[in-house]
N, C-alpha and C positions, 0 to 999 in steps of 0.2 A: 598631628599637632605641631606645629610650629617651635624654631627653637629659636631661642636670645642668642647670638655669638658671644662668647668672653668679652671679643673687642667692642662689641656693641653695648655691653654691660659696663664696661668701663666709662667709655662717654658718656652714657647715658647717669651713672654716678656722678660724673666728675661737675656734670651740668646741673644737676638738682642739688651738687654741694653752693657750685657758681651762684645759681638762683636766691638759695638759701644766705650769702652772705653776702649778696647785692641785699637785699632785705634786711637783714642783720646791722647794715650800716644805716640805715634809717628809723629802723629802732634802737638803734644805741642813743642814735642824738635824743630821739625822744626820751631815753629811759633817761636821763639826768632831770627832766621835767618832769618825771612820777614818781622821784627817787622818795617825795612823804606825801606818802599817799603813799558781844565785844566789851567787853564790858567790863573791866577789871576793876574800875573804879570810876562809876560812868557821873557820878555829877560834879567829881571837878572835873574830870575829861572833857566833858562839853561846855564848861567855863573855858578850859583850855582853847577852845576852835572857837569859842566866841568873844566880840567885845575884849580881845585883848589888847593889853598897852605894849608896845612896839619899845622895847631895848635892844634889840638884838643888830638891826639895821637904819642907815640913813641913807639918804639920798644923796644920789652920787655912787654911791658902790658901786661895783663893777666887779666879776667873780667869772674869769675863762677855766672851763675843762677839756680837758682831751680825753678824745673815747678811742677806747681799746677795745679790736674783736679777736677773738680767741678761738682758733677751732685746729686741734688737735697741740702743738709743742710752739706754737708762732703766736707771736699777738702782733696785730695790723693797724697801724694808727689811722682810723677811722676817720675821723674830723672831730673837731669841734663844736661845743655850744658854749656861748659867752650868755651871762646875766646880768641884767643893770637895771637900777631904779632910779628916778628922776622926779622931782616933783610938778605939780601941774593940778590942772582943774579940771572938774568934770560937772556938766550942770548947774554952776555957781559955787562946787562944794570943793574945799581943797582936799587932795588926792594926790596917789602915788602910781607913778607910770613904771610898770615892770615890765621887761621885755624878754625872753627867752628865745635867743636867737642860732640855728644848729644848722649843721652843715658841713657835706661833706668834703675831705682833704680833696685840691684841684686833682690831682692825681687820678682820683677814680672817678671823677664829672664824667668824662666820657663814654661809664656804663652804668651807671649808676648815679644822677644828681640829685641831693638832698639840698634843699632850701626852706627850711621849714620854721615860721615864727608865732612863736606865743608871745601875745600882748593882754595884759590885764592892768584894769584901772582898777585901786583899791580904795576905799576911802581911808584918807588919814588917821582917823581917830580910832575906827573900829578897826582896821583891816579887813572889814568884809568885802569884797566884791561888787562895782558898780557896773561894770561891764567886762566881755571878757573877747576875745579874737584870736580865732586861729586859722593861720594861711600855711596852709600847705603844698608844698613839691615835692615830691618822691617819685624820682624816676619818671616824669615828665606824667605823673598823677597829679592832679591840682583840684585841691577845695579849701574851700573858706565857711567857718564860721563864724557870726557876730552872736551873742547873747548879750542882752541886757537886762539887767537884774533890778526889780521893783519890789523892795523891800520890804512897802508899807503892803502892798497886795502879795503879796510870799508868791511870787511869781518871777521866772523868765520869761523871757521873748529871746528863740534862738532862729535866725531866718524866718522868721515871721511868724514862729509856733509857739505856744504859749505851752508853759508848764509849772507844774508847781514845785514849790522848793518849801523848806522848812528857815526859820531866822537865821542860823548858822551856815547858812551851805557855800562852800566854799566852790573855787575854781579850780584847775589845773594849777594854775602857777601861784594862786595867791596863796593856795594849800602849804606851799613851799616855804614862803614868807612866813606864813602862822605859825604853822609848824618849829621854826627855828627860833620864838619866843615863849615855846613852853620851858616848865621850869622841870627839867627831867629829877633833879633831886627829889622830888615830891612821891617820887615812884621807886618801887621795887621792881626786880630784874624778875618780866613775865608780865607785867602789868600790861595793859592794853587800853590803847586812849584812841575811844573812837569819832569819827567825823562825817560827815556829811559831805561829796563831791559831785558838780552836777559837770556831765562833759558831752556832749553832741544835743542826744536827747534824751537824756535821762540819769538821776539822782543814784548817786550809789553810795551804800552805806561801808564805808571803810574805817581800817585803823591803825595804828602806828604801834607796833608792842617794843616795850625798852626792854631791853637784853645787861645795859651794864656798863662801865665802862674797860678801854683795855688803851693799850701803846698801839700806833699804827705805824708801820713805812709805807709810805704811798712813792710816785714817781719823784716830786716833790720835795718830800724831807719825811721827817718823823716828828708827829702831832701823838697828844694826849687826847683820846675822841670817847665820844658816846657812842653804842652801836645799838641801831633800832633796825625792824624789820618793819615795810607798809607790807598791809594786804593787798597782792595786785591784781587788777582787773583783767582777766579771760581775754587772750586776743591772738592773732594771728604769728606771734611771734613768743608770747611771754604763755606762759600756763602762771592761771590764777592758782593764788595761795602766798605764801612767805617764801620764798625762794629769796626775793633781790634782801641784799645787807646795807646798809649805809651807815659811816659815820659821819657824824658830825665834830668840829670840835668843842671840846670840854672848856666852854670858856663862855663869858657873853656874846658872841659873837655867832655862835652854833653853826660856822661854815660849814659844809657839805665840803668834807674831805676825800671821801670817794664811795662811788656805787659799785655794785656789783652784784651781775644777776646771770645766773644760764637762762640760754633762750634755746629753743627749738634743738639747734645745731651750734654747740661752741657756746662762749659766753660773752659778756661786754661787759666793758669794764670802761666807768670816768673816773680821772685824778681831776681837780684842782690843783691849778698849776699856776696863775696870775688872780692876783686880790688887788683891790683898791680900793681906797677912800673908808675905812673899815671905820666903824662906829665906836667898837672897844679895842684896847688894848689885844693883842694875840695873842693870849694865855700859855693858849695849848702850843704854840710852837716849840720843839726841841730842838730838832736842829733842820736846817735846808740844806738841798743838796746842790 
């Protein structure tokens, strides 16, 4: 029977660590885009993900994070996702243009490039989702999704397949947006406010549980935040369940203060680092650093 050398066991680790946080970096940027995203109190929960009135945000905002990987005493600054909304039309209807734009630090292009963008059109009034787009690069991997969402027939169209959706179902990104104008006072610490999310091909029944508030220091400064847990989706990098944390902050404004979630190997972690054009007052700010 054959033996492994030590030396060759070592490489052999040191390349499946390599593997692992080449990959690691391209799920970091994504995890700020599922950072919201069951029953605890399900029929104002689903007033909540539906037909809700928008305080939280305006057009123009603009919200950069930097993602941190973690794998063993080192944290690696990863890259970047920036997020902006913009106003615009869609179909003759006025609409809100969000973009989730991620990518990795120049530094590590050269083994690992992340270029990776969420675009969703939301309709002004409800916030629900009119269409939604995702273009991907990861390591010289490339796909594209288009869904458009037909409301009156409770149907998408994503590359040309048709599926059904329920009145409520949100997007990847528009999830985000919704999400940041629920009124968390309404809830108790363990509540669980569930939603509706459709992503490639197919609808999944998610939910946000509020935990409470607490004081946070981020890279940033030190905010007064909300802390919820999303349920996350099974995938190649995350195990589904509540593992990832997010706060938000305790204010009208519900910024996404920082994620943080173990994956596979090591953890990733966004701060919010640049704001703009904010809608309310910044509450929760204590101090910046």
């Amino acid at each position: 029977m054959a033996t492994i050398a030590k030396s060759d066991q070592f490489v052999y680790s040191k390349r499946v660590e390599w593997s692992l946080f080449q990959r690691a970096i391209g799920s970091g940027l994504v995890l700020v885009l599922l950072l919201l995203f069951a029953a605890g109190t399900p029929a104002r929960a689903q007033k909540d993900f539906c037909f809700s009135k928008n305080i939280s945000f305006n057009a123009g905002e603009r919200l950069t994070f930097q993602v941190y990987y973690n794998m063993g005493f080192i944290w690696i600054n990863a890259g970047n996702a920036v997020f902006s909304a913009t106003r615009t039309e869609i179909n003759g209807r006025k609409a809100l243009y969000l973009a989730g734009d991620g990518r990795t630090d120049k530094s590590y292009d050269w083994f690992y490039k992340v270029r990776d963008l969420y675009e969703s059109y939301i309709d002004e009034e409800t916030l629900l989702p009119l269409r939604f787009v995702r273009n991907v690069n990861e390591g010289g991997m490339k796909y594209k999704h288009d869904a458009i969402f037909h409301r009156g027939k409770k149907e998408v169209v994503n590359n040309g397949k048709t599926y059904p959706i329920t009145p409520c179902t949100q997007d990847v990104l528009s999830a985000v947006y919704f999400a940041r104008n629920i009124d968390y006072s309404l809830y108790k610490p363990g509540d669980r406010i569930p939603f509706e999310m459709f992503l490639d091909d197919k609808v999944y029944p998610l939910y946000i549980k509020y935990l409470g508030k607490e004081r946070i220091e981020t890279r940033r400064g030190v905010f007064n935040a909300i802390k919820i847990v999303p349920l996350l989706i099974e995938g190649t990098m995350f195990k589904g369940g509540e593992g990832m944390a997010v706060w938000v902050s305790d204010d009208k404004n519900h910024l996404p203060l920082r994620v943080s979630s173990p994956i596979i190997v090591g953890t990733i972690k966004a701060d919010l680092m640049e704001y703009q054009n904010l809608r309310n007052p910044f509450d929760a700010l204590v101090s910046l650093k």
